[in-house]
C-alpha positions in Angstrom: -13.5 16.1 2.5 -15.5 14.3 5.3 -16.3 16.0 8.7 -16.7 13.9 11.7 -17.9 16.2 14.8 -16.8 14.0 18.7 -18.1 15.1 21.7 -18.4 13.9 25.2 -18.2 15.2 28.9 -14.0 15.6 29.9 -11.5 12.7 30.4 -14.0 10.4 28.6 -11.5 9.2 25.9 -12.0 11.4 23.1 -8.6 11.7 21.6 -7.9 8.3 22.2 -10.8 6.6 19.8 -10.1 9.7 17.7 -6.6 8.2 17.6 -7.2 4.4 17.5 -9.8 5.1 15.0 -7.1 7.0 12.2 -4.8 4.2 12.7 -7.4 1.7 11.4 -8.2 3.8 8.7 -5.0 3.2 7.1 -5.0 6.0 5.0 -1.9 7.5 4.2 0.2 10.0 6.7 -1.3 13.6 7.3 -4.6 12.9 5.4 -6.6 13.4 8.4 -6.7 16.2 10.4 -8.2 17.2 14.0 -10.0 20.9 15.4 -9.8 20.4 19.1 -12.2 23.0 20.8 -11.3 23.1 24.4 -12.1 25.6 26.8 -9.0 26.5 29.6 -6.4 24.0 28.7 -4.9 20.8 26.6 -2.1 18.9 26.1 -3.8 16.7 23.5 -2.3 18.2 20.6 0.6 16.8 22.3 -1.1 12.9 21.5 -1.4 14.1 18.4 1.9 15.1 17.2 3.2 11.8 18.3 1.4 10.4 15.8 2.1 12.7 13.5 -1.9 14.1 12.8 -2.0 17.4 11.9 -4.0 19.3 14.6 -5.3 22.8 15.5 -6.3 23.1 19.5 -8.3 26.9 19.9 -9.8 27.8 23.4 -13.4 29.2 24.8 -11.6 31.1 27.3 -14.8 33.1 29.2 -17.1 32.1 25.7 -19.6 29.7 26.4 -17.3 26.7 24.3 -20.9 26.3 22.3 -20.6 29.3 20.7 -16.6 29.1 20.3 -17.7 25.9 18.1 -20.1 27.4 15.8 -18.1 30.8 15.0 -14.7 29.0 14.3 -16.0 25.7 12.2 -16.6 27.2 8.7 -13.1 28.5 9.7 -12.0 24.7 10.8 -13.3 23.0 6.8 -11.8 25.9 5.2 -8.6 24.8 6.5 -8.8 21.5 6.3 -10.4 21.7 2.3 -6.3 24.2 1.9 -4.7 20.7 3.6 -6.2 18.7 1.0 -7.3 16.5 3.8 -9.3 13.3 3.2 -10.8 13.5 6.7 -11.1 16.6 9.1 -12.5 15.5 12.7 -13.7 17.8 14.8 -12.9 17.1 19.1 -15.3 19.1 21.5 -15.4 18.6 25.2 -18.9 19.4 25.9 -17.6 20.9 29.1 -21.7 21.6 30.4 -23.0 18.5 29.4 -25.9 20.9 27.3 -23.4 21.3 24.1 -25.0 21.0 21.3 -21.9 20.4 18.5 -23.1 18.2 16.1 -24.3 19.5 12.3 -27.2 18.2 10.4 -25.9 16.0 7.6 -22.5 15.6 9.3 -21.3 12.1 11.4 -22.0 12.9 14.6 -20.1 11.0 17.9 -20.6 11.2 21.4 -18.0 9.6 23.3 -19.0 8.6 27.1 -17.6 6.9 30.2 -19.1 3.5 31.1 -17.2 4.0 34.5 -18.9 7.8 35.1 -22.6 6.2 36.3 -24.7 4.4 34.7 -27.4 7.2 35.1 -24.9 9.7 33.1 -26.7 9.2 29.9 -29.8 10.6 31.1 -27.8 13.2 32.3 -26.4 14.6 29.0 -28.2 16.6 26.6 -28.0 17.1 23.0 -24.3 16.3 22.2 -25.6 12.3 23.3 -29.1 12.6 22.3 -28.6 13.8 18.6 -25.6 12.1 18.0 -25.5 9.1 15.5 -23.1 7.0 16.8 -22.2 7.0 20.7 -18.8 5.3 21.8 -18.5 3.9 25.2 -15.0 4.0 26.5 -13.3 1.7 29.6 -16.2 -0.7 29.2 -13.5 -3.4 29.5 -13.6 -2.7 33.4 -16.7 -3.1 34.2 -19.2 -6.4 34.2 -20.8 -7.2 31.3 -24.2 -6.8 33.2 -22.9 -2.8 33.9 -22.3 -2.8 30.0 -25.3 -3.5 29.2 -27.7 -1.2 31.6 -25.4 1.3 31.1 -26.0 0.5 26.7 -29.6 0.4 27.6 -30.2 3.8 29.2 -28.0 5.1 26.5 -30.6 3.7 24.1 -33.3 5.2 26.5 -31.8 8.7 25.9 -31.2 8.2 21.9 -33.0 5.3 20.3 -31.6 5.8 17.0 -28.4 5.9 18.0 -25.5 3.0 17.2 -23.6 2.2 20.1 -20.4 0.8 20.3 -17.8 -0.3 22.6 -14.3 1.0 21.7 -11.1 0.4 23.7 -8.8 3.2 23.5 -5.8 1.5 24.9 -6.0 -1.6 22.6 -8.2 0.0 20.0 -10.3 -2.9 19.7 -13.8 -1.8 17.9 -12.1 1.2 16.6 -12.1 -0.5 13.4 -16.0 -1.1 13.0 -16.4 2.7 14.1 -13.4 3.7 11.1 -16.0 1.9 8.7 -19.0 4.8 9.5 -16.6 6.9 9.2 -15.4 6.3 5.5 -19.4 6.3 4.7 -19.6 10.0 6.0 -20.7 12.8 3.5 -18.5 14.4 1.2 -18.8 18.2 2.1 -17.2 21.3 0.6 -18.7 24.1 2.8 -20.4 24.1 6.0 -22.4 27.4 4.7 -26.0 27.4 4.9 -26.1 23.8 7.3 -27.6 24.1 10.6 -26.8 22.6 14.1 -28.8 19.8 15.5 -30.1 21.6 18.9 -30.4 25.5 19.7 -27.0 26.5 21.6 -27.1 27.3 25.9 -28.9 30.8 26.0 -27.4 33.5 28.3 -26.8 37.0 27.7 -26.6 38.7 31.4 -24.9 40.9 33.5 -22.7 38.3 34.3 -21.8 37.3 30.8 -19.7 41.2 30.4 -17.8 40.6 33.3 -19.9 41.9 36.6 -18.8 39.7 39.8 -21.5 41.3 42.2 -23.6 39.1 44.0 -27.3 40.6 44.6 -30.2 41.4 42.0 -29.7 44.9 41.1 -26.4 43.5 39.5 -28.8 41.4 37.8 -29.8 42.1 34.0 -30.5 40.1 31.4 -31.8 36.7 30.9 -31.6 35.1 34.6 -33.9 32.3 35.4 -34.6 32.4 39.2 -35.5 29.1 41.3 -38.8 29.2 43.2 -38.2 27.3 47.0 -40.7 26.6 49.1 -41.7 28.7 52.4 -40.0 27.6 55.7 
């Protein structure tokens, strides 16, 4: 089976190349699978069912969603290795923008926004910068002069990267991005493989449930800003 981790920031159009780019697979019904790791709420399992893609949706809840990722997708191939699935892709929001969900070895996607900024790239951390392929979304409503500054400080961020342009509505360049896809690695286990970036660090007061605002409710790892004197 072939694992294909997508990330991106919310609302970027995730589900919808994930989508447009099984239907240009053409492989046959219920061979691919999606994990979506969310963290409050989702109705794209919704999507999903409508096209008849066998889906899982689990939630961070008050876990950083990093974390969430990394405990639950051993548990994620396990499943899709009993579904006999040819392809098992995994969908993380990347809610912080400092989400870290791709696997050494493993196709790795970050999805992004052309109509978020064109100084978002440099803004997102290791789910854009380690990831092999990066799809920009809604690039069909923009200039082609946006496309390509916003393409260029993508490449600033990740040189190695390939970027392409998919449209989820029409799924145009879904197709070229179905072809990495179907060169992905053949995997049976994800035991022993490692994560591309170290995950957010926090283990604080804060993180066991204390609301208190003041530093002797402070423990922990807490990283303090210095300001300057009035």
């Amino acid at each position: 089976m072939k694992l294909i981790t997508v990330a991106g920031p919310p609302s970027s159009g995730k589900t919808s190349v994930i989508i447009k780019t099984i239907i240009a697979l053409g492989l046959p019904e219920k061979s691919v699978g999606v994990v979506k790791f969310d963290s409050l709420t989702s109705f794209d399992h919704q999507r999903y069912n409508e096209n008849k893609i066998p889906n899982q949706t689990t939630f961070s809840g008050k876990i950083c969603p990093d974390h969430h990722f990394v405990s639950n997708i051993e548990g994620a191939v396990e499943w899709g290795m009993k579904k006999n699935f040819s392809i098992l892709v995994s969908e993380s929001a990347g809610l912080c923008n400092r989400c870290s969900p791709h696997v050494y070895g493993i196709l790795s996607i970050c999805v992004i926004d052309n109509l978020s900024g064109v100084n978002t790239p440099r803004k997102i951390g290791p789910m854009l910068k380690y990831a092999d392929i990066v799809v920009v979304t809604k690039g069909d409503i923009v200039s082609q002069a946006e496309r390509e500054v916003f393409a260029f400080n993508i490449r600033e961020v990740n040189a190695k990267a390939t970027v392409l342009f998919v449209n989820g509505i029409t799924g145009q360049g879904a197709f070229i991005l179905s072809r990495y896809w179907q060169d992905a690695l053949d995997i049976k286990t994800l035991r022993e493989r490692k994560i591309r970036f170290t995950m957010p660090a926090a283990i604080c007061s804060y993180c066991t449930g204390e609301i208190h605002i003041g530093e002797r409710y402070q423990m922990g790892m807490v990283k303090r800003m210095v300001f300057d004197d009035a």
